[in-house]
N, C-alpha and C positions, 0 to 999 in steps of 0.2 A: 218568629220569622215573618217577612212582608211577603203579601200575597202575589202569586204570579199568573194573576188574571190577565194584568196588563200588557203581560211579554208574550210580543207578538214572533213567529216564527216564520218564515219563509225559506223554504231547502237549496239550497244551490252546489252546482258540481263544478264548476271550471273556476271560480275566480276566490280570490281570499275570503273567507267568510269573514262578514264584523257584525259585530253585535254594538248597535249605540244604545246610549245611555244617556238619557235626555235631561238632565237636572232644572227642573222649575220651581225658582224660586216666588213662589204666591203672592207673597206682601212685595215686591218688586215690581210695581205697573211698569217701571220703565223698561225689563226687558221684554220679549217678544214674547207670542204664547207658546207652549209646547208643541202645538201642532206645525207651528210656524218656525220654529228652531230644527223640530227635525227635518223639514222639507230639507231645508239648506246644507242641513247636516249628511243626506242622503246624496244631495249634491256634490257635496265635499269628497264621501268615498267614490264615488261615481268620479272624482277628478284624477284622484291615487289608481284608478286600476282597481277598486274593490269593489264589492257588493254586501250590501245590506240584507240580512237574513234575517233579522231580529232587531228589538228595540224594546226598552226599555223605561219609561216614564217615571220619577222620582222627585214627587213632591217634596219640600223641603222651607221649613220657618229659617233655618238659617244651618249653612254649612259646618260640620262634622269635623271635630281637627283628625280622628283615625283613617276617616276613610273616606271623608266629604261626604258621602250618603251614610244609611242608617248600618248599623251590619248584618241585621235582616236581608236587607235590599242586597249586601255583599254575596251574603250566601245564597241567597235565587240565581244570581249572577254566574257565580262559580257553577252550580247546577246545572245550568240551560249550558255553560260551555263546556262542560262536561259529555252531557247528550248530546249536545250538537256538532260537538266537535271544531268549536267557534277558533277562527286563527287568532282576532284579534278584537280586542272590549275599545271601543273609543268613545271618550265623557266630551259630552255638551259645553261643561266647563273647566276652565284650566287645574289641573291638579297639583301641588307640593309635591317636590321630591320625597317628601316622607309617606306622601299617600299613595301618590305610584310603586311605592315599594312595598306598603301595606297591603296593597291593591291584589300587585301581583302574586306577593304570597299566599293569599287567600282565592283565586280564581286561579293560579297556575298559566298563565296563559299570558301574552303580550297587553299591555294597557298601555294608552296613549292616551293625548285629550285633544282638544277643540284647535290649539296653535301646532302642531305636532304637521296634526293632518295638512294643516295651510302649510306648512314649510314644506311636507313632504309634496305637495303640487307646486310649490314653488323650485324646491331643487330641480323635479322632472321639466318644468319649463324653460330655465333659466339655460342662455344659450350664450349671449355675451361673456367678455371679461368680468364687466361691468355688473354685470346681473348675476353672476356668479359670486364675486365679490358682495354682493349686497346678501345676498340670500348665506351664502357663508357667514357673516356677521350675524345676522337674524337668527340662525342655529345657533352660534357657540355664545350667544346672550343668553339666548333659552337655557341651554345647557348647563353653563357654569356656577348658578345657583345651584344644581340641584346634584352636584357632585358630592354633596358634603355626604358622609355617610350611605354613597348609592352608589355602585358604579354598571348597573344594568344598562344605564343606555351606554355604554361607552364599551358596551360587549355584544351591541347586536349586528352583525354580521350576517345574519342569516337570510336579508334579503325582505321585501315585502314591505308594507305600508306601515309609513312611521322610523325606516330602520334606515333614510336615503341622508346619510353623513355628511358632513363639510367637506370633508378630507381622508386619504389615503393613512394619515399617522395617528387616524382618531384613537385607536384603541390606547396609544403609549402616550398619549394628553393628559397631563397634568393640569391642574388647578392654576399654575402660573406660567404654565406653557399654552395653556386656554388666552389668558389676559396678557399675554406676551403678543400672540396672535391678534386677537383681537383690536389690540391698540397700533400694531401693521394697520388690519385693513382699515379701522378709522383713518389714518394718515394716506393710505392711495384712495377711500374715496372723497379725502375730503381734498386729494387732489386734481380728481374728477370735476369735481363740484365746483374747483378753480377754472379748468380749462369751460365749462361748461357757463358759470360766470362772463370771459372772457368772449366766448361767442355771443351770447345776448348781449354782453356789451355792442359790438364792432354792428350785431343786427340792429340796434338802440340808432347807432350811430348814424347808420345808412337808412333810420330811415322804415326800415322794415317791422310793424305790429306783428307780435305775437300772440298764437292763441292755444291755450291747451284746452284736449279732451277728456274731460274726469264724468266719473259716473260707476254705479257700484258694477261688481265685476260681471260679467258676461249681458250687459247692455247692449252691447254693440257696435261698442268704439272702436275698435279694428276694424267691421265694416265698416265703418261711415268712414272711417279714414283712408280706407281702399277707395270709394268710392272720389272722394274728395280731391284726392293727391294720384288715384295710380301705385299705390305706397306695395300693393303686393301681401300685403299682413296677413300672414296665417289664421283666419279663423275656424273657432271649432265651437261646439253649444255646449263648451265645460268652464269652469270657474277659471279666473287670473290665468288665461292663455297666452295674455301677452304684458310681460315682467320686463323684456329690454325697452330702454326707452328710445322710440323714431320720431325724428324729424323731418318733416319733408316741405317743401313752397307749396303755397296754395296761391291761384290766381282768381282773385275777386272779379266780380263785373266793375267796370271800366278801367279793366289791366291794371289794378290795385293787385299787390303783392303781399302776399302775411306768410309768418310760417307755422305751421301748424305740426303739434306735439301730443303722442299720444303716451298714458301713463299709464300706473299698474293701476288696476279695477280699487275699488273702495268696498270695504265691507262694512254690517254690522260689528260691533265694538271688534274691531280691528285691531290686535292686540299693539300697545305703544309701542315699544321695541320694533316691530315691522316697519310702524312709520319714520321713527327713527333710523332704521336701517337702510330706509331707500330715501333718505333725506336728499342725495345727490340727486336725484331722477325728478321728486316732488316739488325742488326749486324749480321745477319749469312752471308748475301750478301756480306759487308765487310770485315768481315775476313777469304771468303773464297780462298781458294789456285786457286778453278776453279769455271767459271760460265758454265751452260748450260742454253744457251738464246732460250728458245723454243718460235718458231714462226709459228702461223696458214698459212700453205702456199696456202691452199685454199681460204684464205680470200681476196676479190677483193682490201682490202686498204691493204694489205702485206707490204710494207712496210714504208706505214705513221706509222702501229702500231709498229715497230721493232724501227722507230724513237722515237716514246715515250717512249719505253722501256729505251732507250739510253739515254733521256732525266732525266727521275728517278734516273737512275745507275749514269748519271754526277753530279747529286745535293748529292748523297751516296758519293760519289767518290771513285766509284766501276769501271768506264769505261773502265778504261787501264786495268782491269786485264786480264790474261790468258782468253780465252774465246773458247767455240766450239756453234757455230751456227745449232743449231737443228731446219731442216725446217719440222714441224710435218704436221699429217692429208694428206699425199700425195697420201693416196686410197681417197681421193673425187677430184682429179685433170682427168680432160676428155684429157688431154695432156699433157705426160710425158717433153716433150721437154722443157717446158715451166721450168722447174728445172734448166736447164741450164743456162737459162736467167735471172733468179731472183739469181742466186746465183753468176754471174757476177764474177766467179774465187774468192773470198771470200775464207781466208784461214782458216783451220779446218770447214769444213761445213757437213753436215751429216744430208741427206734428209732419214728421217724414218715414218712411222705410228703406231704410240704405240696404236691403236687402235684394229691393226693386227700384228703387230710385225715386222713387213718389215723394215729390215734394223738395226733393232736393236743390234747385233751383231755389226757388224760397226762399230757402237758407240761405244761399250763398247771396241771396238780395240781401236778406236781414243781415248777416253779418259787414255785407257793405254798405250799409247804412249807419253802422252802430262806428264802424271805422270812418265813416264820413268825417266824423266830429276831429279827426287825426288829419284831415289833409286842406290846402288850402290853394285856391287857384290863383297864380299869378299870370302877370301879361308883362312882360318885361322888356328894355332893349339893353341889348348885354352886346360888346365887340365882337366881331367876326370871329376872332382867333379862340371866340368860349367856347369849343364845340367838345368841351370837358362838359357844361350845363345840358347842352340836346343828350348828350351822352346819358347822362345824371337823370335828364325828365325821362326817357325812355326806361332806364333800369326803376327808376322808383314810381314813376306815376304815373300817370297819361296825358300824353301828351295830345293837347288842342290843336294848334297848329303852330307851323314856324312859316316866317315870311322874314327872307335874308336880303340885306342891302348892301352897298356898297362897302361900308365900316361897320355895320352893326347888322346883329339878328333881331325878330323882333319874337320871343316865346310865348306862348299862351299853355300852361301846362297845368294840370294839378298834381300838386307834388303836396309828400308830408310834413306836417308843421316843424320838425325839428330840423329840416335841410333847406326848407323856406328862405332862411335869410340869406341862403348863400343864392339867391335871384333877387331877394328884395334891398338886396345893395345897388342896386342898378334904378336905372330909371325907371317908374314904374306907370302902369296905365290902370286904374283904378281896379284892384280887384276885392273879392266876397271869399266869405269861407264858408263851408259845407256845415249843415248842422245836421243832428238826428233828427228825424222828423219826430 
């Protein structure tokens, strides 16, 4: 039997007790260390409504088909939830239906794993149609694997972390009443994802840059996006708080116009299926003109999470775009200097706290600069009766000046390069185009 030196215990009276279970696999550099998994993991319940009581550490050369860990390690498991009274065991990593069922026979008590936990904060956040529909997808993918031979999840009713469902008919769900389902909501969101298409068209159209907000989950993209827009965004200091996706205008310096989109947060290995799931919401990330990758610069793992971020955006095949590096949260830094080092001359970077506002400005220079390269000053003389164009240069750009004659106006405006030609049909007076410095 595995020793249980390393199960650590902490008593608690009001909230679900969970016991995690940290599985570190050694010969894998690429994932994170143990220490650094359960933090997150700790966060995770912390998202659900639970509390962390215990933990578990579970070195491992290579995963177990019975039980994914050793059955030694089962049976300490079972023991400590025995004495302690533990509600519910949650693994670090993803477990087979056959092992969850192994699992639970042997510890008697609820077992979930690592995608479980994200879906259950994702159901509790999920407020739209839209977000709802995504996050329902995301559950009955997880799910319908692991029907075969199990039907434990599809009997918990009881309530509590791990047990928050798609749907009112979960329990009478079949195997092809799942995939019956399923294949619905693929077709509404992937008619989402039309209508959604159709606006960044018509925005393409007029004229208007778009920029989304990506960065791993509780960064600070909600605030900065309050900040930015007025947007109102619920923030809270817990994981994936905000799962519906907003759009709202931002107005640049020199009454430049963009719209700015905030997305759901990016995690370490993010399981497919998720991304897959909110494929509707992450085409904003794709097809935008600019990313803002906001990054917790207070955070001691800074930049393992900027790498998962990068990680997400390479599987989008978002990485190469345009990009300005927002290092957020830099009122909770005890030493300024420390900016200088993490940001290792990084080009377009911009240390702000949307918290307080520090530095904000900045920003909103840097990203009108980077949008400079989009727009282009004309000086035109257009007929009196084009006051469709003054109209045009006030909604899309800024306008210089106008000087009206008797049959003609004469415009001086910067407008964007793709509504350009509709002034530089006219006679025109030598104009320059904006570059990035």
């Amino acid at each position: 039997m595995g020793s249980r030196k390393d199960m650590k215990i902490v008593h608690s009276k009001d909230k679900e007790k969970i016991l995690l279970v940290i599985v570190d696999f050694k010969k894998d550099q690429s994932r994170w260390p143990a220490e650094q998994v359960l933090g997150e993991m700790e966060d995770l319940v912390l998202g659900c409504g639970g509390e962390v009581v215990g933990h578990l550490v579970c070195p491992l050369e290579k995963p177990q088909v019975t039980y994914l860990i050793g059955e030694g390690r089962v049976k300490d498991i079972a023991a400590t939830v025995g004495s302690q009274s533990i509600d519910t065991v949650v693994f670090s990593y993803d477990l087979r239906g056959s092992q969850q069922r192994n699992l639970e026979e042997v510890i008697r008590t609820k077992t979930i794993d690592r995608t479980q936990l994200i879906l259950d904060i994702f159901a509790k956040h999920a407020v739209s149609k839209e977000g709802k529909m995504q996050v329902e997808l995301a559950q009955l993918e997880y799910l319908l694997p692991r029907l075969v031979g199990h039907g434990i999840e599809l009997s918990r009713l009881g309530g509590g972390i791990g047990t928050l469902g798609p749907g009112e008919t979960k329990l009478e769900m079949d195997r092809r009443r799942i995939a019956q389902r399923i294949s619905r909501l693929r077709q509404d969101l992937n008619s989402v994802a039309d209508q959604r298409a159709l606006k960044r068209k018509q925005r393409k159209e007029k004229g208007i840059p778009s920029i989304a907000l990506v960065g791993y989950t509780n960064a600070g993209k909600s605030t900065l996006m309050n900040i930015l827009t007025q947007a109102n965004q619920i923030t809270r200091e817990t994981l994936f708080t905000t799962l519906d996706p907003l759009s709202r205008q931002l107005v640049l310096p020199h009454h430049q116009k963009a719209i700015l989109s905030d997305t759901v947060g990016f995690m370490h290995e993010l399981p497919h299926h998720l991304i897959e799931a909110f494929k509707a919401t992450l085409e904003e990330v794709k097809e935008a003109d600019l990313l803002l990758h906001v990054a917790d610069i207070s955070h001691p793992h800074f930049q393992d999470l900027r790498d998962s971020v990068d990680d997400v955006l390479r599987e989008l095949g978002a990485l190469d775009k345009p990009t300005i590096h927002v290092f957020n949260k830099i009122d909770r830094l005890e030493r300024s200097h420390r900016l200088d080092q993490l940001r290792g001359g990084a080009k377009h970077t911009v240390c702000v706290s949307a918290k307080t506002g520090e530095n904000i400005p900045t920003l909103l220079e840097e990203i009108g600069r980077i949008f400079s390269s989009l727009f282009i000053e004309v000086n035109v003389h257009v007929p009196i009766e084009r006051m469709d164009l003054v109209n045009l240069a006030h909604e899309q750009g800024e306008v210089c000046s106008i000087k009206y004659y008797e049959k003609f106006m004469n415009i001086r405006a910067i407008v964007p390069t793709n509504v350009a030609e509709k002034f530089l049909r006219y006679d025109t007076i030598p104009s320059s185009v904006r570059t990035i410095p």
